[in-house]
C-alpha positions, 0 to 999 in steps of 0.5 A: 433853725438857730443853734448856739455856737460850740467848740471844744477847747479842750481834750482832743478825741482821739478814738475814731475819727472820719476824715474829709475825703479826697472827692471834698478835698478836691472839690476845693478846687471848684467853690468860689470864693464870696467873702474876703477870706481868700487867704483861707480858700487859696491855702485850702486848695494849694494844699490839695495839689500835694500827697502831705498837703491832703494829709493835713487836710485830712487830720485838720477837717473831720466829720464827727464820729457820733453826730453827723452833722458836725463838722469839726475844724482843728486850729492851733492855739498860740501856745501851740495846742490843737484845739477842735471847733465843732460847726454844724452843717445843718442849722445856722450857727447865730451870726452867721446867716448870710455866710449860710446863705451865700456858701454851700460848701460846708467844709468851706463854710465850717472853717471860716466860722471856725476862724472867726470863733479864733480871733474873736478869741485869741485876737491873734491875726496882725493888728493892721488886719483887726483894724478892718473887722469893725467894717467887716460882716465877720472876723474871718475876713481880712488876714494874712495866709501865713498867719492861717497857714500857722495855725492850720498847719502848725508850721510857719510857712518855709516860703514868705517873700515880703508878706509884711515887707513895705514894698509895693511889688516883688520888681525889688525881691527879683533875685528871691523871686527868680531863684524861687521860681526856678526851684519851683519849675524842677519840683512842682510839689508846692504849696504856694500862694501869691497876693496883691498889695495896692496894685490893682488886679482883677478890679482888686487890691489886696487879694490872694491867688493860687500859684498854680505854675512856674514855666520858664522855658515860656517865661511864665507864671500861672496863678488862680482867683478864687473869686470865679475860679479864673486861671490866669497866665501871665509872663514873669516880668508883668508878675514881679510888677503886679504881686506883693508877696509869696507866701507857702510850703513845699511838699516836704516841709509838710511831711 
């Protein structure tokens, strides 16, 4: 079965809503990624490490009050107005095939299509970014995290550590780097994400992982690839020569 894309850009329905529950928040933490869209399954998961980042996860992702095969994904526009893309779960929305066929987590799956019907809209993600989706299979592909972070949340990221800087790694950002790492060791309430630029790790360039743990009495970072879902642990000075930026929230910002 085909069905047409249908959003509502429009008023907002506040009577009842059913959000996602804390058993599909958490599994987040389990759906690979398949797609080039690991800033937004990155971001979804460190969300869910935190009490106010579930709650946003819980206002911005709802299943539909009168069709139950709706699941409805709230952005915000840039002029700052919270618009709902409703996606159905159970029939392919047209020119998305292969993402149906390749992601069973259809949260998951309703958010990308919901941020591919936005930029196909707005245009909004850097240019740099748009520049790849004529190669790309679709417009959710290939974006920063802040910049999903923004419109999910409605809030610019509190922490952006050379995101769209020029710099190769975070060796130059240490003194930033270290005085986040130690915050992050006494306050493990974060929502934080880290990526590569041109350096290569795990047969990548260019990819976002969750940063999971900073530990510095073993001098350490813990970070995780959605692609399999691998945790890796590495010391701090390999990840200021690996990673290009960090990127996120602390718990309270959120609130």
């Amino acid at each position: 079965m085909k069905c047409c894309f249908n959003s509502v850009y429009n008023n907002i329905n506040l009577g009842f809503k059913s959000a996602i529950t804390d058993k599909e928040i958490d599994d987040f933490k389990k759906t690979p990624q398949y797609f080039s869209d690991c800033y937004i399954m990155t971001t979804l998961e460190t969300l869910s490490h935190t009490e106010n980042g579930r709650k946003v996860l819980k206002k911005q992702i709802e299943h539909d009050d009168k069709n139950p095969y709706l699941i409805n994904c709230y952005l915000y526009a840039p002029n700052g107005k919270k618009e709902k893309y409703s996606i159905p779960t159970n029939a392919v929305v047209d020119g998305y095939e292969k993402l149906y066929n390749a992601q069973k987590n259809e949260i998951i799956r309703s958010m990308d299509i919901s941020v591919g019907e936005y930029e196909k809209r707005y245009k909004a993600k850097p240019w740099i970014c748009r520049f790849t989706d004529d190669f790309k299979t679709y417009t959710f592909e290939n974006s920063i995290p802040s910049h999903f972070m923004k419109i999910f949340t409605g809030k610019e990221p509190t922490v952006n550590i050379a995101e769209m800087d020029f710099n190769v790694d975070l060796s130059s950002r240490r003194d930033e780097v270290m005085a986040l790492f130690e915050r992050m060791d006494k306050d493990k309430n974060h929502n934080l994400v880290i990526g590569t630029g041109l350096k290569m790790l795990d047969g990548r360039t260019w990819h976002v992982y969750v940063l999971e743990n900073v530990d510095l009495e073993n001098n350490t970072i813990t970070v995780k690839n959605k692609r399999g879902n691998i945790e890796k642990t590495m010391d701090i000075e390999t990840a200021l020569n690996t990673f290009k930026y960090i990127v996120g929230y602390f718990d309270k910002d959120l609130a």
